[in-house]
N, C-alpha and C positions, 0 to 999 in steps of 0.2 A: 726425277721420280725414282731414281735408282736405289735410294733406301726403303721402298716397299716391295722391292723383287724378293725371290728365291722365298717362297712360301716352305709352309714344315712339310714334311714328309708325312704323308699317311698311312697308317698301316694297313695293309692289306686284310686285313684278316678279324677286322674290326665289324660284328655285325649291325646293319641299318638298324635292326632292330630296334638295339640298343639307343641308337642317334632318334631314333623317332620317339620312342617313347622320354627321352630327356628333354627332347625339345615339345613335344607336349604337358610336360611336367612345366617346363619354363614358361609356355604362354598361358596357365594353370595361375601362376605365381602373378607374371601380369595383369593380370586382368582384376586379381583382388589388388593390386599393386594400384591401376588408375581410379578405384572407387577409394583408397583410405587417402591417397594423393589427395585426390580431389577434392574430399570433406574435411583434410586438415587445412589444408591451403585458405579455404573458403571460410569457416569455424573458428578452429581454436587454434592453430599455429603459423606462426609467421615459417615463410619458407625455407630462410635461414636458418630454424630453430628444427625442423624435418629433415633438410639436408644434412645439418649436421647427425642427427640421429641416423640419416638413411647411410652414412659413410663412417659415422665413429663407432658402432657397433662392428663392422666388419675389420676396420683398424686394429680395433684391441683384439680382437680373436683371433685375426692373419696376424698379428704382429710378431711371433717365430718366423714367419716365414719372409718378412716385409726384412726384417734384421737379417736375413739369410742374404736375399739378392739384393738390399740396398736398396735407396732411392733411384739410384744410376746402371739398372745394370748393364752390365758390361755388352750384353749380346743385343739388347736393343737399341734400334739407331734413334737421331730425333726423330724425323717424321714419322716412324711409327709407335714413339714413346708420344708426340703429342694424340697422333691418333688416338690411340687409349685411351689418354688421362682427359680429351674430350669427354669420354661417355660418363666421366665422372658430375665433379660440381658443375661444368660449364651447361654438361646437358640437364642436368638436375634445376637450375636456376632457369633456362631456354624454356621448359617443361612447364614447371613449378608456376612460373610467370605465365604465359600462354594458358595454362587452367585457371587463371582467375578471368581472364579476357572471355574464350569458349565455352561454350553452354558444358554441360557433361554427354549430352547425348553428340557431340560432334568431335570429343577427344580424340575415341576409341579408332573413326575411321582415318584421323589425321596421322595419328603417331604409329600405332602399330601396324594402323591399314596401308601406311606408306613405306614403313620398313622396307618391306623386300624389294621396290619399287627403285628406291636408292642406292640399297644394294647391287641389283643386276645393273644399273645405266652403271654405277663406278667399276663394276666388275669389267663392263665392256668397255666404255669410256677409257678409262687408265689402264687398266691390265688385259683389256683386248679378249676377255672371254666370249664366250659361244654360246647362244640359246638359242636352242630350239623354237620350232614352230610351235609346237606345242606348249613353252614353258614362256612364248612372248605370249599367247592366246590367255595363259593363266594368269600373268601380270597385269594383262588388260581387264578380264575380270575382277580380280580383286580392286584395282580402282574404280571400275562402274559399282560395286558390290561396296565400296567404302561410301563411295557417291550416294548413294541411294540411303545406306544406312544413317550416313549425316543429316540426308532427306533436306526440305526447300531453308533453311538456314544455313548450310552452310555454305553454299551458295549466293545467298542472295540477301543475306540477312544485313540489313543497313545498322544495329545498333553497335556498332564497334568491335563485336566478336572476330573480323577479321586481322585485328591484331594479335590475337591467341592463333589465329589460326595458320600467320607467318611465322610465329614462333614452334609452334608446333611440328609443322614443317622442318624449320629448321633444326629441332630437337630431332624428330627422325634422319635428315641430314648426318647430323653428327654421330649417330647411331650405326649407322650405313657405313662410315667411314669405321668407326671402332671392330665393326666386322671384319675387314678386309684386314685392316690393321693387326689385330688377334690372330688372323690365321696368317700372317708373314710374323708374327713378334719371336716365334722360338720361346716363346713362355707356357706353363702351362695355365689350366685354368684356375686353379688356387692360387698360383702367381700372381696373375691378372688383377686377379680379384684384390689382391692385398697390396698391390702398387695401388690401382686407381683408388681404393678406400683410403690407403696412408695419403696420397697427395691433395685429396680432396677435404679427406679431416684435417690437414693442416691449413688449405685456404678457406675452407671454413670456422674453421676452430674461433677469430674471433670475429667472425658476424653472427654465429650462431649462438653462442654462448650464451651471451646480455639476454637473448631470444628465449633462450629455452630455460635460464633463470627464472626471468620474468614469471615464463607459462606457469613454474612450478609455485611460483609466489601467490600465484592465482587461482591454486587448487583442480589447475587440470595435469594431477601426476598422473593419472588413469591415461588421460589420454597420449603423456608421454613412452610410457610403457608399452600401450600397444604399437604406436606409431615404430617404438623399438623395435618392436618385435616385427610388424609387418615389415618395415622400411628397412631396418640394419639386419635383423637373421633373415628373415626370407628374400626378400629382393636384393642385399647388399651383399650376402653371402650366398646363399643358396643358388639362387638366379642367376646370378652370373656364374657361378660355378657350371651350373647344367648349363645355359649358355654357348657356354665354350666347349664342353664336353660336343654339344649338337655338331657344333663348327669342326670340332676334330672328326669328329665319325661321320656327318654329311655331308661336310664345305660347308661354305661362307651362303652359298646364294638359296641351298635349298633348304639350310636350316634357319634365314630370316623367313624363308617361303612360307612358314609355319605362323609366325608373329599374326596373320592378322585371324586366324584362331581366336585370340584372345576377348575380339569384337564381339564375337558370336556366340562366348563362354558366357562372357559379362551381360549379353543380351539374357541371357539364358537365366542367369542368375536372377537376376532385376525382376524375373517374374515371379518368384515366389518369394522373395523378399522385399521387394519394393514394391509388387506388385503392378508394375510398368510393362504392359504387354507391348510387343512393338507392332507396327501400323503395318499397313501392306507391303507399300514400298520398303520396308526396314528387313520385311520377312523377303521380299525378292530379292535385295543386297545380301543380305545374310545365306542365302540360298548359290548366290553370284561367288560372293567372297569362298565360300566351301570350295566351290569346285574350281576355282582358281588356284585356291592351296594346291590341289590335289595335282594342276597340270604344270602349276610354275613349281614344284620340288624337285617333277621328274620322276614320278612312279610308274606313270606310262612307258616311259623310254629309258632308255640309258640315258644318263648326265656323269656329265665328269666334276670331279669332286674341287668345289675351288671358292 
């Protein structure tokens, strides 16, 4: 495991400030991120045909910079180049698959509500970090606070949704690793962004393709465009860019601490435009999940940045 040691240097002088409000900017992005996922997946576009659009938009516009450091750079070793290039196609496909299996209302507490969950056991697990009393109390709520928001399906629901919800799982996994990975890569985050897009637009390039022909032969170029525009400028570039930005100015653990945010935004949303008020239990998760954000980041106490 010795090529994910010697993490970057942070600058001292870098305000939270800044780290909070990018990493609320990021689970912002999310959360419209799991509802256009969701309804192209299920609707009008094969996965294939979205991935490629969630990774060739960012391809072409990083591509100065993809041509600057190579496929190969120089400074990053494998283990933490496969870390990466995980959060790319592989976690897009892990995801993408796993939302046709899971209802929609059971996405939200799996992937982002598991995030930081993953994070802190590899932080500790593999690189031996330190959490507080306080920042184990707030991982424990955000999982009773995922729990609750999933409500009695996700749990216990016998119609085969718990194959979405092992993928799911494992989609946050991989996620959790590209964290830890990111902040030892010595990249920054426009870098990031323009490796995992180029390696991903290339093993996508031909499963999607025939995909996203097709869709356009079909007369849903409407929906390609946006799916562009959500999936490749916002999430492909944007997102990951604040992202990383979160991880440089907060660490690895208290800028996933943020992700399950994203549950709560989407809750929120869903009420005036879907008109999906959530139930009791969803309002006690969501109320759970808050204040777990709030104790696994470390605003209470000091944390050290990792």
């Amino acid at each position: 495991m010795s090529d994910f040691t010697c993490p970057t240097p942070l600058s001292g002088n870098r305000p939270a400030f800044v780290g909070w409000l990018v990493a609320f900017a990021t689970v912002t992005i999310w959360a419209v991120w799991l509802v256009a996922t969701r309804h192209a997946v299920t609707h009008d576009l094969k996965p294939a045909a979205v991935g490629l659009l969630r990774f060739g938009v960012p391809a072409l516009l990083l591509l100065p910079i993809s041509w600057r450091i190579g496929l190969f750079p120089k400074k990053l070793g494998l283990l933490k180049g496969i870390g990466l290039l995980g959060s790319g196609a592989p976690f897009f496909f892990v995801v993408a698959l796993g939302m046709q299996f899971a209802p929609a209302a059971e996405i939200g507490p799996l992937l982002p509500g598991t995030m930081p969950l993953f994070v802190a056991m590899i932080g500790w697990l593999v690189f031996g970090e330190h959490l507080g009393r306080a920042r184990i109390a707030g991982f424990v709520l955000i999982l009773i606070g995922a729990l609750c928001i999933g409500g009695y399906g996700l749990l216990f629901a016998g119609n085969g949704a718990w194959r979405g919800h092992v993928l799911l799982l494992g989609g946050a996994c991989l996620w959790g690793i590209y964290t830890h990975a990111y902040r030892r890569s010595g990249l920054s985050a426009l870098e990031a962004a323009a490796l995992i897009g180029m390696w991903s637009f290339l093993i996508l390039l031909p499963l999607g393709a025939p995909s996203l022909v097709q869709a356009l032969d079909h007369g849903l170029a409407g929906s390609v465009i946006l799916q562009a525009i959500v999936q490749g400028f916002f999430s492909g570039v944007v997102g990951i860019v604040l992202y990383g930005l979160a991880i440089d100015y907060l660490g690895a653990s208290r800028a996933a601490a943020v992700s399950p945010l994203s549950i709560v935004l989407a809750a929120v949303i869903a009420v005036p435009l879907l008109g999906e008020i959530p139930d009791a239990a969803a309002l006690v998760g969501i109320t759970l999940a808050s204040v777990g954000v709030a104790l696994a980041s470390g605003v209470f106490g000091s944390a050290v940045k990792r």
